[in-house]
DOLO-194695 format. One record per atom (N, C-alpha, C): x, y negated, z. Coordinates in steps of 0.001 Angstrom, whole numbers, plus 500000, padded with zeros to 6 digits. Atoms other than C-alpha are relative to their C-alpha. Layout:
! residues N
XYZ;...
***
This chain:
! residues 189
499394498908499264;202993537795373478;501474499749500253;498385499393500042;206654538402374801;500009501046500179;499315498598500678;208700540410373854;501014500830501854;499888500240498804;210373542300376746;501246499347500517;498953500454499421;213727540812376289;499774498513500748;499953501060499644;211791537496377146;499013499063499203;500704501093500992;210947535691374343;498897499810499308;501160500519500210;207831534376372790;499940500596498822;500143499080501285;206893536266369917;498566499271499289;500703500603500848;203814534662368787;499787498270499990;499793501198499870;204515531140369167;500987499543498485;498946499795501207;207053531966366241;498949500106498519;500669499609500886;204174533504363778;498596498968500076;500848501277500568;201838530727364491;500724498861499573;499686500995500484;204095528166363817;500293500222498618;499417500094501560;205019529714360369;498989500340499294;501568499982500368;201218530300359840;499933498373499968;500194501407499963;200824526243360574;500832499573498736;498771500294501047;204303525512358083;499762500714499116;500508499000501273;202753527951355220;498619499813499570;501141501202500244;199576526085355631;500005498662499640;499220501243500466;201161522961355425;500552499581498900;499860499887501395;202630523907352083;499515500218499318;501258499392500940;199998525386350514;499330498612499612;500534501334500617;198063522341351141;500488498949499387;498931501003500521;200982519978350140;499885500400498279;499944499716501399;201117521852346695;498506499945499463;501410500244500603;197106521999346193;499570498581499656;500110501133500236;197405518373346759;500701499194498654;499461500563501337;200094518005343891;499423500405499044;500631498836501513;198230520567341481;498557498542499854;500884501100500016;195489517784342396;499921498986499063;498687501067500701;197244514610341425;499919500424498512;499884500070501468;198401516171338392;499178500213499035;500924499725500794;194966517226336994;499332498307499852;500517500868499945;193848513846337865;500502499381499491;498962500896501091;196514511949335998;499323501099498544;499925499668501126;195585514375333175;498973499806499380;501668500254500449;192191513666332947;499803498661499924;499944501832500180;192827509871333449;500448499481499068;499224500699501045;195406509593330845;499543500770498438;500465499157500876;193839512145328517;499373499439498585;500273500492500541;192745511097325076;498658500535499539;501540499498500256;189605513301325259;499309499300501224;500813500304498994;186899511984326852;498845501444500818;500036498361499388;185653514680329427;498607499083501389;501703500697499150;181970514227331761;499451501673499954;501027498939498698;180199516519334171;498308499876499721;501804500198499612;176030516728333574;499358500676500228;501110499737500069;173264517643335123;498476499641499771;501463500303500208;169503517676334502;500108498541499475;499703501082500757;170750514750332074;500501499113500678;498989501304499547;172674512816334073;501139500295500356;498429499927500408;176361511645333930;500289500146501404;499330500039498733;178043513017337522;501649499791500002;498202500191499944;181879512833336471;500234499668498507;499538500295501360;183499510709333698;501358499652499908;498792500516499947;186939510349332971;500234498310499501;499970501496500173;188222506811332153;499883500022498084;499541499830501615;188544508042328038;498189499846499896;500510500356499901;185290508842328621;498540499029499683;500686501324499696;183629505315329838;500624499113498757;499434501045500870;185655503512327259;499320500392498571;500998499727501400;183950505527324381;498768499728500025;500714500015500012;180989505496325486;498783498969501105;501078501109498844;179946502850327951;499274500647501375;500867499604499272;178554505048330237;500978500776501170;499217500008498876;179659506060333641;498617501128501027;500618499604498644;178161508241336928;498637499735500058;501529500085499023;174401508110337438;499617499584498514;501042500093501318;173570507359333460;499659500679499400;500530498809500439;171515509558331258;501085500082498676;499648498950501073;173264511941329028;499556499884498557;500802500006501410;170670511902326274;500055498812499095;499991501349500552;171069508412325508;500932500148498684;498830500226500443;174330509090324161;499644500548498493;500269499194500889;173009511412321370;498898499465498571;500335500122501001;172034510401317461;498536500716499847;501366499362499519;169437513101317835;499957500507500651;500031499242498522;168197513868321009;499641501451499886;500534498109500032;166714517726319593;501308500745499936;498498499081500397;170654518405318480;500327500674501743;499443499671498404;171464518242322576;498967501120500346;500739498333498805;168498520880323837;500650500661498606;499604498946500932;169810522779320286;501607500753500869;498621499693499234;173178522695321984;500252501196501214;500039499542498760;172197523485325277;499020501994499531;501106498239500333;169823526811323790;501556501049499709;498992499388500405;173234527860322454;501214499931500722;499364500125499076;175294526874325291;499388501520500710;500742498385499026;172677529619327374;500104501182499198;500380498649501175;172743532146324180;501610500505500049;498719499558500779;176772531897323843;500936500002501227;498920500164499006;178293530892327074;500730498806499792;499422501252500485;179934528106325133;500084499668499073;500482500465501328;179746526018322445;501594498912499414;498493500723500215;183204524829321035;500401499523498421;499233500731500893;184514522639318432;498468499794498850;501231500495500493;181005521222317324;500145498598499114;499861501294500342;180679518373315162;498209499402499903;501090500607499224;178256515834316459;499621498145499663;500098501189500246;176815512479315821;499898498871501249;500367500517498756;176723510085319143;499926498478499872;499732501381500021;176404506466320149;501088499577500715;499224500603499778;179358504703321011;499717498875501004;500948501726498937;179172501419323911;499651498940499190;501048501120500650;178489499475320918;498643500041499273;501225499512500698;175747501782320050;499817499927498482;499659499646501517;177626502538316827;500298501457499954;500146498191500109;177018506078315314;501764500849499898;498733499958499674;180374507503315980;500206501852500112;500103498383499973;181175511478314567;500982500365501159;499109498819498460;182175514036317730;500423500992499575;499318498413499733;184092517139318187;500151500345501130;500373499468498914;182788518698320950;500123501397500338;499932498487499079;183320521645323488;499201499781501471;500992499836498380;180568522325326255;500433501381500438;499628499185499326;181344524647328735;498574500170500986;500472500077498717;178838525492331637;500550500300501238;499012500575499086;179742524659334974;498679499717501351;500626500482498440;178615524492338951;500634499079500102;499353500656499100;179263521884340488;499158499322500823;499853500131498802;178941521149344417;498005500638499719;501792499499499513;175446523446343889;499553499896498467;500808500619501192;174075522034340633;500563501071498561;499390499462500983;174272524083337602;499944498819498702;499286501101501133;175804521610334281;500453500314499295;499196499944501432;177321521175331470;501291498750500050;498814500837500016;181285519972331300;500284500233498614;500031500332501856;181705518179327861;501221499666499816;498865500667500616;185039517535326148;499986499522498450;500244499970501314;184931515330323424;500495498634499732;498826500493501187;186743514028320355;499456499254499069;500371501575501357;186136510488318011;500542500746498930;499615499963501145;186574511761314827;499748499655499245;500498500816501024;185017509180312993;501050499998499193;499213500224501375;188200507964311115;500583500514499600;499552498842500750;189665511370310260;498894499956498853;501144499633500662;186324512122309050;499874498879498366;500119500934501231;186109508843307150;501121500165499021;498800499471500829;190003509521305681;499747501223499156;500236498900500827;188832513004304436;498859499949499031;500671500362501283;186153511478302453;500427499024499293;499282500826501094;188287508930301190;500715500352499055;499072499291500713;190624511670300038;498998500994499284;501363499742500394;187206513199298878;500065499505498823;500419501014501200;186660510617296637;501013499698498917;498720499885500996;189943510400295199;500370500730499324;499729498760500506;190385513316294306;499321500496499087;501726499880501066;186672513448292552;500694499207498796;499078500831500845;188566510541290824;500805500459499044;498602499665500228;191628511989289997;499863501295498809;500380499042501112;189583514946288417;499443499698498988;500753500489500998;187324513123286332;501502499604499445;498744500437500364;190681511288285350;500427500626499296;499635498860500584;192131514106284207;499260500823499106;500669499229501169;189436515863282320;499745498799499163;499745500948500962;189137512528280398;501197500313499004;499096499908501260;192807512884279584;500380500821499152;499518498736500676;192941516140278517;498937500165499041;501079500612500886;189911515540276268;500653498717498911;499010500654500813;191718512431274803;501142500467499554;498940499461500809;194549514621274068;499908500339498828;500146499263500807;192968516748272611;499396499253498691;500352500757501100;190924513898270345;501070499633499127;499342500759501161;194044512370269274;500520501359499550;499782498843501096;195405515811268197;499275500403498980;500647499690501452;192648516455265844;500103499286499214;500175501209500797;192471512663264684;501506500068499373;499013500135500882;196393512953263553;499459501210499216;500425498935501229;195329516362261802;499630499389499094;500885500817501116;192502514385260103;500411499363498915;499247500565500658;194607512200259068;501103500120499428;499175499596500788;197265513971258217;499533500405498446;501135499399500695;194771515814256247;499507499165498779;500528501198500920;193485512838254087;501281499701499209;498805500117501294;197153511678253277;500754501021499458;499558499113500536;197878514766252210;498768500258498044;501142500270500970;194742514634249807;500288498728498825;499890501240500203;195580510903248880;501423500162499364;498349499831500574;199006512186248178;500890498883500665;499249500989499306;200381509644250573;500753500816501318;499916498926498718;201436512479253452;501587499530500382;498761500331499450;204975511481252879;500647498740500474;500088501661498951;204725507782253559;499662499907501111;500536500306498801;202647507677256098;499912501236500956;500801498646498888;202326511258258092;500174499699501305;500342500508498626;201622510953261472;500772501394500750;499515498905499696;203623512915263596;499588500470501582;
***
């Protein structure tokens, strides 16, 4: 439209409709980017599945687990009944968070998880988006400190038991050279 002094009046409000589109998408594209660096550099490994198969894997991932885009899901799993257990309680709870899990590793070494499933569309497909955590050698450290500690107690009720032996055994013996009439030579202190 013009206006009646002349001038173009909507030539103005589409161009700052075009330049407000232009930014929008410019920033959706950085919000992009930066999820994608976060998921690339991320130290959780993070994967998209449906109807058991792998549709999105981050690079953390493929490196844990060997497996990539178009491979089955189930494979990955110590026991395959734990995953439909999961999934019954995924549908019962909405989500299933901070699980500890047994899986195979790419060398198809048993390797403890800490897992969070979420459910999830994606492009149509209903899934399950997994985030998940190696905690084998925590796990193994907290039974090392387990064991030490089992240690450390036995240890201790030993010595406090031997204390207590040699405290009676000087009694005893006090006891005798006192009898013997020797208490002042020899007493044990």
């Amino acid at each position: 439209p013009i206006a009646k002094d002349g001038k173009v009046v909507g030539a103005v409000v589409t161009f700052m409709d075009i330049t407000e589109r232009r930014d929008m998408a410019a920033q959706i594209e950085a919000t992009k980017l930066q999820l994608e660096y976060i998921l690339d550099t991320g130290p959780i490994g993070v994967a998209f599945s449906t109807k058991g198969k792998i549709h999105f894997a981050n690079p953390r991932f493929k490196e844990m687990f060997g497996a990539g885009v178009g491979d089955a899901s189930p494979d990955l799993y110590v026991n395959p009944e734990e995953r439909d257990i999961l999934i019954g309680r995924l549908k019962a709870e909405g989500k299933v968070v901070n699980y500890d899990l047994q899986m195979y590793n790419r060398e198809h070494q048993i390797r403890d998880m800490l897992i969070t499933y979420l459910p999830m569309t994606y492009e149509g497909e209903e899934g399950i988006l997994g985030w998940l955590l190696d905690i084998t050698d925590r796990k193994k450290a907290e039974k090392e400190i387990e064991e030490k500690y089992t240690e450390l107690s036995r240890f201790r009720r030993m010595a406090i038991g031997r204390e207590q032996k040699m405290i009676e055994l000087k009694k005893e013996i006090n006891e005798l050279l006192e009898v013997t009439g020797n208490s002042k030579k020899y007493k044990i202190h």
